[in-house]
Structures are given as structure tokens and as C-alpha cells.
C-alpha positions, -999 to +999 in steps of 0.1 A: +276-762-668+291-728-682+326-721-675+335-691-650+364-667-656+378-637-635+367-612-659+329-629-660+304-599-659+283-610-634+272-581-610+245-557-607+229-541-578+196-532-571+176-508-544+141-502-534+127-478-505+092-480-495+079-454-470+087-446-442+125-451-456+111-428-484+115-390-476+082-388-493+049-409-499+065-431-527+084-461-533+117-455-547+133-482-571+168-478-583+196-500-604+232-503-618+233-528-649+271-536-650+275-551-684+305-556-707+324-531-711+318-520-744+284-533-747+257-504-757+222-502-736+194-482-755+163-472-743+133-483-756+095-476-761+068-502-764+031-489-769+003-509-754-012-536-782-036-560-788-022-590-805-041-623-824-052-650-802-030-680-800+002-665-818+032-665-810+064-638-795+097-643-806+122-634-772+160-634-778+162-670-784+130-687-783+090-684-786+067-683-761+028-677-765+017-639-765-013-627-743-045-605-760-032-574-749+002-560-732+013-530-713+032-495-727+067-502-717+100-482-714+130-501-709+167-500-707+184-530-724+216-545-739+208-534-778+216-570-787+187-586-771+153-589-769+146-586-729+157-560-706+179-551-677+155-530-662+123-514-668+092-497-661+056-500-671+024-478-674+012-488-644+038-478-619+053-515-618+096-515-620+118-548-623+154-551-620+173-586-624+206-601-611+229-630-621+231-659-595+247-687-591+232-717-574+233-754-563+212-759-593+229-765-628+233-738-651+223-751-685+236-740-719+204-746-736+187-719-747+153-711-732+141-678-717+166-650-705+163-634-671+160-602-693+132-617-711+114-628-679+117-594-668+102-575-702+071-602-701+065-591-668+064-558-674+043-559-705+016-581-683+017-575-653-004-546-637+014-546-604+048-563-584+031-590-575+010-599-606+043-594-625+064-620-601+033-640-611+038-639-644+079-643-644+072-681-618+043-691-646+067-684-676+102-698-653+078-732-645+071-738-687+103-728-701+128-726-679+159-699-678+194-704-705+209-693-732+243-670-733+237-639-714+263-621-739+271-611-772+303-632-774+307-672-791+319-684-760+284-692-737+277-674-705+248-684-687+235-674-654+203-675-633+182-648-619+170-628-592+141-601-595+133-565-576+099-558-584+082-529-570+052-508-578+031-478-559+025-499-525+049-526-524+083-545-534+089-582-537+126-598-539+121-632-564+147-653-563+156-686-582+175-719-592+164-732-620+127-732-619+127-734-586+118-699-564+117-681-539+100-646-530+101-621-503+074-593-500+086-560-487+058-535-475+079-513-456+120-498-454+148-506-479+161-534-494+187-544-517+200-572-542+232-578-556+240-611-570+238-633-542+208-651-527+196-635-498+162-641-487+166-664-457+139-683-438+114-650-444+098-663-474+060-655-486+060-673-512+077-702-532+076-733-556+056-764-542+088-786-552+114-758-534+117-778-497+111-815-510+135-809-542+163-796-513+151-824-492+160-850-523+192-833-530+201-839-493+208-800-491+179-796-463+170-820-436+135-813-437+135-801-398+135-767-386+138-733-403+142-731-440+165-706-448+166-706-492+198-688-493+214-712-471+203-739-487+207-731-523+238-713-525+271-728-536+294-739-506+323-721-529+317-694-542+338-681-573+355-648-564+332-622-581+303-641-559+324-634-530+328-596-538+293-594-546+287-595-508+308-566-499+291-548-526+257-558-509+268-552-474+278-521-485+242-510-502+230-523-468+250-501-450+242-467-479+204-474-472+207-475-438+226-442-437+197-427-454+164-446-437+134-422-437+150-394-460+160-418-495+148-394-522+153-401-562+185-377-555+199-397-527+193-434-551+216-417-578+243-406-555+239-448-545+239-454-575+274-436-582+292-447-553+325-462-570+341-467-532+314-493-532+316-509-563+286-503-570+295-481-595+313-507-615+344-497-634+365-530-634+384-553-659+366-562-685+329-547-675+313-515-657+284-500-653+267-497-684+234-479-676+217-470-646+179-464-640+161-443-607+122-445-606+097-425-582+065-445-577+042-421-556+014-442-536-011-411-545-029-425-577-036-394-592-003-384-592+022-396-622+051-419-617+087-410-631+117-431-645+150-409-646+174-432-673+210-428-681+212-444-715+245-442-712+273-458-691+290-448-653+263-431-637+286-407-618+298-392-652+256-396-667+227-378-668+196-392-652+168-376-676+130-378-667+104-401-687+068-403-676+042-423-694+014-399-711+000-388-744+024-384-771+052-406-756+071-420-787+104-437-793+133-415-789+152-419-815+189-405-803+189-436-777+176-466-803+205-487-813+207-496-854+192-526-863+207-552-886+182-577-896+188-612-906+221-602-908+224-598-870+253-619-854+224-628-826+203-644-856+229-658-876+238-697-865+263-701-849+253-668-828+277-643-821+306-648-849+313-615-858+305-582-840+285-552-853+284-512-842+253-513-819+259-473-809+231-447-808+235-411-815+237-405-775+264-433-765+284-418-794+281-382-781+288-393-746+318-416-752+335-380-769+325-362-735+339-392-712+374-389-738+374-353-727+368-358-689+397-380-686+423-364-708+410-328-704+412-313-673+393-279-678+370-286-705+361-318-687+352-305-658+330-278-677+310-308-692+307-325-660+290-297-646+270-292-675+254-326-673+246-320-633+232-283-642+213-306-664+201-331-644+192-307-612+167-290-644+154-328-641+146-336-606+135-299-600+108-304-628+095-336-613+099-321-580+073-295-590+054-317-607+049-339-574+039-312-555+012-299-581+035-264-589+036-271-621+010-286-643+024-288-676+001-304-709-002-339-712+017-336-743+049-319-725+050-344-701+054-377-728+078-356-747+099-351-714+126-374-723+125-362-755+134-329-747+157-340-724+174-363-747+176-332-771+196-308-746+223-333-736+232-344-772+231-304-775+256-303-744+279-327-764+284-313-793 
């Protein structure tokens, strides 16, 4: 089993408001990956494809079978890896993942990440529930392991899931390949590194009661409750703060229950009383994603995405699927080939400069916000001038008051992109 230290990273937090906690017709998905510290997230474009029956897809560590055709995907992700920490896809479906910590063994083996679980989802599945689908198919085969950072000592972890898309959400939770999943067709709901679906379950692995039943964990009479039953009887300390921080997410969707806008998720989102925004020891966090999924059809959905780390000192910039949508370039990571320390065995014995044009511009702007009073403050204010330009774009968009070309609306992060590495330097 992987060792656990103090300065593990090992929280995230997720959200999710389906109407009527929505202040509008749409389901609202947000998330905080909190990451090592000086680890760089990029955000990345996949176009839809069509790929050769019966080859073969290459995740972080291992290969899995790929599928005739996949979705357009945009996701935000530790440079290093294959997977993602979050993500959206072309169809309006959003998936977040936490580390957990069960009764079940952590193994160092390597298998599928969380991360990769989450962007093989999102490439095939067309909704929530089709992707949890696809994640418990993948989980049953091949299992969950492998280091979960870019450092030679292994950190493994398992996984819980927020999946949403234009109707619904689902909570997927697991311990090993074992699951559990919770649908959610109304209000808000959170995750945070703890189990917490409880004897509301609607769906879960055929082995999940008589496997607890074996382990004598379960007596096999009464309510089941999963997060009773599968959570560790001591938790290390971070698992323990984790439930403050999810009490407290509780508590910030509550506060806001029937008017949680794509404004109201970021100011989540950057709540450092919290914890949620995480700026401690030896991790923080390191990019943060809002989506707005409206349940009209006709109507586009929109994925604001920081790119960079702390949200509260971040711009939230506007993608939206359409014609002409292409890799941004100021947010992709270099690539190092063979050469990679994630390629090279034994993994991870040297480091390399993973930062894109936009982590480089925004680490100078966060140097100036903390040594720089004036100046800093003048940036700061910039980026919210900037992201207000955002939301009030997408809120004219959602009401049909502005009806820009297809083409303007693909290149929307683009142009974004373009004005805030404008801002910095």
C-alpha cells in the first residue's frame, strides 16, 4: 500500500447545481484541482476521430482498446499526463475526479488513472450516465494505480467522479473496482475527497454488498450505507480536513439554493476561508474549471477555464464547442518525447520545464500581486474587468442578444486567451 505523508496532495472539491438550485434553466458544474504546487495544468483540445478497429490507446501508463469513433474534448490536465482533472465534451457532458482513500488496498501497480478514467469517459460518452458507464466498464477490466504524480517516490490513490450533463448529475464513487453511484436530478451537491454517498445508492457493482459481507465490514442486515462501510476507521489528517472542506461546500451551496449562477460557482470556487481554495504546504490550487450546461438543446453549453493556478487571483475565460475550435497554443505545455521523465524507466528521475506561454505570464503577475502593492492591485482588477467581458458575453449569448458567427464563438477562448497574455505583459 502507498505511503501517506502530511504534505500528500490529496484534495480537490467539486460542485454541481441542477435546477431549481440553478438561478437559471441549466446545470452548473464547477471544480478546484489542487495539485502540487509547482505542477503546470494546460488546457487541451481533442477533435472528434475515427480510429482503426481493434487498435490500441496508449493512457499515461498502460493500453487499453480504442472505440470506432470518440468525442471533441477540452480538458484541463496535469501537463505530465495523459488523463485529466477535469473536462468537458461536445455534448454537454462534465467530469471532475477526487482522491479517496478506502478499506480497499491501494496498489502500486500501474493500471488506469482516475484522470484517465475520466478523459475515456468524456471522449465516449454522450451523456453523465453513459459516461459513468463507460468509467465502471473500463474500472471492472483494468482496474485503477499507478503514481498519481510526477515525483520517483509512488503516490497512488482511488477515485470518485462528478459527472453531469444538460439534465442530470451522478456522484460515482469507488474502492478498487468496486462502486458506487448516486444520481442527482434536482439541487446541489458536492465532493471532496471523502466517500459520501450513504444508503441512497442507484446504482453499484454486483460484488459491492457480498464483497463487504466477506470482509466482515457489513452484516448483511439492514440499510447499506457505502460510505460507512468502505471508509477507513482512521483517517489520515488531510482525510479528516477534507470533511470540513466539504461541510463547508455544503454549507456555500446551501447559502445560494435557487440563485447558483456560473458567477456565484467561481466565487465558491475562490473561497480560501474554506479551503477550498487551496494554498497550503506543499500543494494549492492549480486550476479551476466552471461549466454552464443549459437543459434548452438549441442553446450552446460553456466551459469558463483558468489555465492557471488560485482561482481567486485567475481568470475564468469562455470556450464553447463550434466550428473553428483549435488548440490554443499559449495554454499547451512543451512536449519532450522519448525523452520524457514519464517515459523514461524508472519514471520520474529527473524533472523538465512543463510551462506554457500563459502559466509563465501569470506566475510574473502573481510575483507582482504579492510584492507590489499598487501595480498588483491594477492587475488584479484587470483580470476581473476581464473576466466580467466573459460572463457578460455568455450572458448575452444565453439570452439570444447576441448571435455572434459560428466561427467567433470556437475562437472564443482564443481570443480570450490573447487579451490576458496581452494584460501580462
Amino acid at each position: 500500500m502507498a505511503s501517506w505523508s502530511p504534505d500528500t496532495p490529496c484534495s480537490c472539491d467539486c460542485f454541481v447545481s441542477v435546477p431549481p438550485a440553478s438561478a437559471i434553466p441549466a446545470v452548473i458544474f464547477a471544480k478546484n484541482s489542487d495539485r502540487p504546487r509547482e505542477e503546470v495544468q494546460e488546457v487541451v483540445f481533442v477533435p472528434a476521430g475515427t480510429h482503426v478497429p481493434g487498435s490500441r490507446l496508449q493512457c499515461t501508463y498502460i493500453e487499453v482498446e480504442q472505440v470506432s469513433k470518440t468525442h471533441a474534448v477540452i480538458l484541463s490536465r496535469p501537463s505530465w499526463l495523459w488523463g485529466a482533472e477535469m473536462g468537458a465534451n461536445e455534448h454537454g457532458v462534465c467530469i471532475g475526479n477526487e482522491a479517496v482513500w478506502t478499506k480497499e488496498p491501494v496498489g502500486t501497480g500501474e493500471a488506469l488513472l482516475g484522470m484517465d478514467l475520466l478523459r475515456l469517459a468524456l471522449e465516449r460518452g454522450s451523456s453523465a450516465q453513459e459516461a459513468l458507464h463507460v468509467i465502471t466498464g473500463l474500472l471492472e477490466r483494468y482496474g485503477q494505480g499507478g503514481s498519481c504524480r510526477e515525483d520517483p517516490m509512488p503516490f497512488c490513490y482511488h477515485n470518485t467522479f462528478l459527472l453531469a450533463d444538460r439534465t442530470e448529475a451522478w456522484v460515482l464513487e469507488t474502492a478498487g473496482r468496486l462502486w458506487a453511484a448516486q444520481r442527482i436530478q434536482e439541487g446541489a451537491r458536492n465532493i471532496s475527497n471523502q466517500l459520501s454517498i450513504g444508503t441512497d445508492i442507484s446504482a453499484e457493482h454486483p460484488e459491492l454488498r457480498p464483497h463487504a459481507r466477506a470482509q466482515g465490514w457489513w452484516g448483511g442486515q439492514g440499510a447499506f450505507d457505502f460510505a460507512q462501510t468502505f471508509s477507513l476507521t482512521q483517517q489520515p489528517v488531510r482525510m479528516e480536513a477534507a470533511k470540513a472542506r466539504f461541510r463547508a461546500g455544503q454549507e456555500l451551496l446551501q447559502q445560494r439554493q435557487g440563485g447558483i449562477t456560473a458567477e456565484a460557482m467561481m466565487g465558491i470556487l475562490r473561497s480560501k476561508e474554506s479551503g477550498i481554495c487551496m494554498d497550503s504546504g506543499g500543494f494549492r490550487t492549480t486550476a479551476s474549471m466552471v461549466s454552464v450546461l443549459p437543459q434548452d438543446p438549441t442553446q450552446p453549453c460553456v466551459h469558463f477555464l483558468t489555465a492557471t493556478p488560485d482561482p481567486s487571483r485567475s481568470v475564468f475565460k469562455p470556450f464553447i464547442f463550434g466550428v473553428g475550435v483549435a488548440q490554443v497554443p499559449q495554454v499547451l505545455s512543451p512536449t519532450f518525447g522519448a525523452q520524457d521523465p514519464v517515459r523514461s524507466l524508472p519514471r520520474f528521475q529527473t524533472q523538465v520545464d512543463r510551462r506554457h506561454a500563459l502559466y509563465r505570464g501569470h506566475q510574473v503577475a502573481l510575483g507582482l500581486m504579492e510584492s507590489e502593492q499598487d501595480r498588483g492591485q491594477q492587475l488584479w482588477q484587470k483580470q476581473r474587468d476581464l473576466e466580467q467581458e466573459g460572463l457578460e458575453a455568455v450572458r448575452g449569448l444565453l439570452a439570444r442578444e447576441w448571435a455572434p458567427p459560428p466561427q467567433e464563438l470556437g475562437g472564443l477562448f482564443q481570443a480570450f486567451v490573447e487579451k490576458e497574455s496581452r494584460v501580462y505583459a
